[in-house]
N, C-alpha and C positions, 0 to 999 in steps of 0.2 A: 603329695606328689600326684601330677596326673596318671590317671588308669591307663589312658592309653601309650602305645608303647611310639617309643623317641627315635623317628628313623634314622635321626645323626647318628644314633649312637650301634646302629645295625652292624655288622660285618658282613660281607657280600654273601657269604654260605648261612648267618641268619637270615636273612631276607631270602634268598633263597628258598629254603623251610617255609619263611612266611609264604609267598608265593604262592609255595607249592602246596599249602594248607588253604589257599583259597582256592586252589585248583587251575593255578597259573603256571604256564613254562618257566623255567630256570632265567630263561632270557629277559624275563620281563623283570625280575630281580637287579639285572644288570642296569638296566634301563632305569629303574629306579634311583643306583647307586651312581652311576654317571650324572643323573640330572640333580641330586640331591648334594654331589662333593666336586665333580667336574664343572658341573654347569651351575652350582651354587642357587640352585632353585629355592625356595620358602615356603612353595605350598603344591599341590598337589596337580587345582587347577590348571600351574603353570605348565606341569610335563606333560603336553598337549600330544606325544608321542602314545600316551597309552590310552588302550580303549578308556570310553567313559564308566565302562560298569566296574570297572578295575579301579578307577580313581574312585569312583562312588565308597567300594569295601575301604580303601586304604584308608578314606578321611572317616567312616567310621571306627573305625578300632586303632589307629595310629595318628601322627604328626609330625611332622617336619621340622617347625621351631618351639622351644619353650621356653629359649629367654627374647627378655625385650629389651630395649635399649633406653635407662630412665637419664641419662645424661651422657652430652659428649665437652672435651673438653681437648683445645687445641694448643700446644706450648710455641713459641716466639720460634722453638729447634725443629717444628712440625712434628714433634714428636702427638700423639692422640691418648686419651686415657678416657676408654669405655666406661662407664658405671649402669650393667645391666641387673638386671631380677629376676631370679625362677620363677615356678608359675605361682608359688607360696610364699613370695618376694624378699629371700632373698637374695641379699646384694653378690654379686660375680663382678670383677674388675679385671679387665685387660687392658693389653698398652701395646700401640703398634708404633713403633722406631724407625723411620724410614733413611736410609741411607745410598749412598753412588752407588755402592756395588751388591749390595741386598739386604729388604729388606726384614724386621723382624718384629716376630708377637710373641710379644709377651703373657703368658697368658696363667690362668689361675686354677688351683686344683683341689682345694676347698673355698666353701664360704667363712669367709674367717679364717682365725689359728687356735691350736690350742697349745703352742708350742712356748709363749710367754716372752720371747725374745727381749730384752731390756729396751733396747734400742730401734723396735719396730712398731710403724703404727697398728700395723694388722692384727698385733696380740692384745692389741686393747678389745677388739670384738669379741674376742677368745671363739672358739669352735661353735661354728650355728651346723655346716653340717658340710661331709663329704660330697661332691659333685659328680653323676653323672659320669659316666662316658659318650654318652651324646650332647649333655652341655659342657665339655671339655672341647670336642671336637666344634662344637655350634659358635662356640666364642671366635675362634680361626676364620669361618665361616662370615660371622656376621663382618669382623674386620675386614677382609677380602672386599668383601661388597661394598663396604661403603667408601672403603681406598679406590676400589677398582669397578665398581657397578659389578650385575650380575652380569655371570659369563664375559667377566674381563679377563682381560689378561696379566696378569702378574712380572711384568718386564723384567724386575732387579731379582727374580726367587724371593723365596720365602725362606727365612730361618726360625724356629720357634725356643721360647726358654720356658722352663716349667719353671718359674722364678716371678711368679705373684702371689697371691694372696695363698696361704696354707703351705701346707707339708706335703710335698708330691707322694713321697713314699708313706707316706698314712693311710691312701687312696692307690694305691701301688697296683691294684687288678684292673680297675676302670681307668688309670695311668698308660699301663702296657698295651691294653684295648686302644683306646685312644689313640697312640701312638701308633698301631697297626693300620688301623682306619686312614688314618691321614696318611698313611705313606702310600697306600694301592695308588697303582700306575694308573687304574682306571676313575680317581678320585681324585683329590690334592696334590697327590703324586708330593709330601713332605719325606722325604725319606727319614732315616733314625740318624744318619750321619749328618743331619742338619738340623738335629734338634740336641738340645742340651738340658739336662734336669740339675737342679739340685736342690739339695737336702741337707738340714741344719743337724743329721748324724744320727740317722735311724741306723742303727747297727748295723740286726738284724736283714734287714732288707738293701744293704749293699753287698752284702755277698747273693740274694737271691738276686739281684740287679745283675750280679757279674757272670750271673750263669746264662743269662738270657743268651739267644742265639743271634739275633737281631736286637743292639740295642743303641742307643742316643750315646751322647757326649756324659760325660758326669762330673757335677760341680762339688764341692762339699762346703760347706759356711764353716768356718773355723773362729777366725775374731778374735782367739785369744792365745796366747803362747801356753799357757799354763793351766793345771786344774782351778785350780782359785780365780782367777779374774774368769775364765770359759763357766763357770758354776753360777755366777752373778749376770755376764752379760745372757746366758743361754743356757734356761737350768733345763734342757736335757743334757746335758754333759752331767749331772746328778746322777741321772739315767745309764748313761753309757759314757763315761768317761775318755779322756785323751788316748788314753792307752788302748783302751777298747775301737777305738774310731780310729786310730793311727793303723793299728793290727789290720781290721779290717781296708782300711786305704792303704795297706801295704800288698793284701792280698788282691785286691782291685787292681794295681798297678801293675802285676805282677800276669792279671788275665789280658793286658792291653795289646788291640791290635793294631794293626798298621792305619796310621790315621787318623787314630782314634785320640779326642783328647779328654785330660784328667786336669782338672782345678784345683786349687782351693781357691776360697774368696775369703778378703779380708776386709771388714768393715771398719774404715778408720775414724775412729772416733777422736777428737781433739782434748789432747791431756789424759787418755784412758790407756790407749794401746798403742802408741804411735811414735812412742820414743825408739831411740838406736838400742836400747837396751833389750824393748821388746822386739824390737827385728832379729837381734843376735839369739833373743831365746826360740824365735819361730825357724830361726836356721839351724838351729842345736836341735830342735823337735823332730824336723824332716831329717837330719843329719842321723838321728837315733834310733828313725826304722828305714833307715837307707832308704828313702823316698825321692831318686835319684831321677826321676823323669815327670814328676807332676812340674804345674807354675801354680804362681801366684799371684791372683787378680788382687789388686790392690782398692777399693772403690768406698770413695769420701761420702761419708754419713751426709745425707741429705737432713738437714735439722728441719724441726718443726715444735710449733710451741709444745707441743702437749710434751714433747718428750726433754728430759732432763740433758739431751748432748748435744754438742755443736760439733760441727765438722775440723778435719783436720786441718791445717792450712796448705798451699799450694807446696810452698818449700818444703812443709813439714813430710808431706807424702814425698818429695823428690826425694829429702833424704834417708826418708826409711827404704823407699826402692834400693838407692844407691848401697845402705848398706848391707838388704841382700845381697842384692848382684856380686859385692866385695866377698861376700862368703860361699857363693856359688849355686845362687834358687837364681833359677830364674822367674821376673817379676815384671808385671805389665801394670800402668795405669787404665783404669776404664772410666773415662767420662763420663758424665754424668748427664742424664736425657729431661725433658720434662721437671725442671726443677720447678716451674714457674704454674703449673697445674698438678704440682701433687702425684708425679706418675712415675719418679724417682724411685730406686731401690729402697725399700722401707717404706716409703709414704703411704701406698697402699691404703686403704678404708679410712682417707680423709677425705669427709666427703664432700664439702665447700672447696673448690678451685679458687686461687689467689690470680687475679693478674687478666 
């Protein structure tokens, strides 16, 4: 890791401190944090607002970016899929999804997984390492810029999903950070009611999740009706089981506020979990801790050779929706982005694009 310290990842009251240890006003802090997340500056040179002996200290002992961008990669949907490097290279992947009415980044919160998902490219990497709160918030950052040039403007909003590479709540302090950073009204201005996290069933850290005062949307990965097939496709469910992750997604729902929404996501695999039989048992599931206000994202396994499964078929997903709905979950299809470069849910750390 570099020595010097990562101004992405400052909060305006660090900077501040720093500042005020070089014997700076408070204001000049600010000024820092506007041209760094406001005005999406890259280097120091460019915030031509501050004295020079001020910029001189800052590019001594700090920096503004520490990843770099070693591939881009553009889908037929304009969907984009980043492939950048820490400064000890490694790989960070984001995906920006652009849509009518806003758009969205995708973005990553480790390098790697160690989380082993059956059905994921990213567990083939397994865990290189936790990321940053400045290169969490720098990935948002670099995408901005390059969709929008510096100091553009973002027309459609921004929405962000902590839903790439890694386990968000495994990194759950430089997460909460992260998410802070980018929401200040003098910065990103991302609020938490436009960001959505989820997590393949850290226990633990969905009930610290539910105390937050200020927090994001929450997604959970489920995928499987039952202990036995949820042990095979996602052995933390070994770890913390259905019943453990239902409990606590009961007590989550139960802290919901106005607005506020709660997922599950359901990865449809073709011939694994996609029959009327396993919809009845995911409705029997939520039915068994009265989980009477969550949905269910429904969303087709992007295949890829390495891995053993194919996706479900078009019909197939109609009618496992259809036969929620008959039982009373409500259930949405989510399309799928970027199939055509690798930027799909799952795909993640394949690192040759098709197409």
């Amino acid at each position: 890791m570099a020595d010097k310290v990562h101004i992405a990842g400052l909060t305006r009251a660090e900077l501040e401190a720093l500042a005020a240890g070089l014997g700076e006003p408070s204001y000049r802090a600010i000024q820092v944090f506007k041209a760094v997340h406001e005005r999406r500056l890259k280097s120091f040179d460019e915030i031509s607002d501050l004295p020079k002996r001020f910029r001189a200290r800052l590019e001594e002992m700090a920096e503004i970016s520490r990843l770099t961008v070693e591939s881009k990669y553009v889908s037929t949907d304009g969907t984009r899929r980043y492939l950048m490097k820490t400064s000890e290279g490694m790989p960070v992947e984001t995906v920006f999804i652009p849509s009518e009415g806003r758009d969205t980044i995708c973005f990553s919160s480790q390098s790697g997984c160690p989380l082993k998902c059956d059905f994921c490219l990213t567990a083939r990497l397994g865990l290189l390492r936790n990321l940053t709160t400045g290169e969490i918030v720098e990935q948002v950052i670099t995408v901005l810029n390059d969709v929008y040039g510096v100091n553009g403007e973002t027309p459609h909003g921004t929405n962000l999903v902590g839903m790439g590479a890694g386990e968000p709540f495994l990194n759950f302090d430089n997460l909460v950070k992260a998410i802070e950073i980018m929401s200040s009204e003098d910065g990103l201005f991302i609020v938490a009611n436009r960001v959505t996290i989820s997590t393949a069933g850290i226990v633990p850290q969905i009930y610290k999740f539910a105390q937050l005062d200020t927090r994001p949307h929450l997604a959970i990965s489920l995928s499987a009706p039952t202990d036995e097939q949820r042990d095979q496709l996602m052995p933390i469910n070994k770890r913390w089981n259905l019943d453990e992750l239902m409990t606590a997604a009961k007590e989550f729902e139960g802290s919901l506020r106005r607005g506020e929404r709660f997922t599950f996501e359901y990865v449809m695999l073709g011939g694994i979990n996609d029959s009327d039989a396993h919809a009845r048992d995911l409705a029997k599931l939520l039915e068994r801790y009265q989980l009477n206000r969550v949905k269910v994202n429904l969303i087709p396994h992007n295949g890829a050779e390495q891995l053993d499964y194919s996706a479900s078929s078009e019909d197939r997903v109609a009618g496992f929706k259809r036969t929620l709905e008959s039982l009373g979950v409500d259930a949405y299809v989510r399309k799928p982005r970027g199939r055509d470069i690798y930027a799909a849910c799952g795909q993640l750390a394949a690192m040759e694009a098709r197409g």
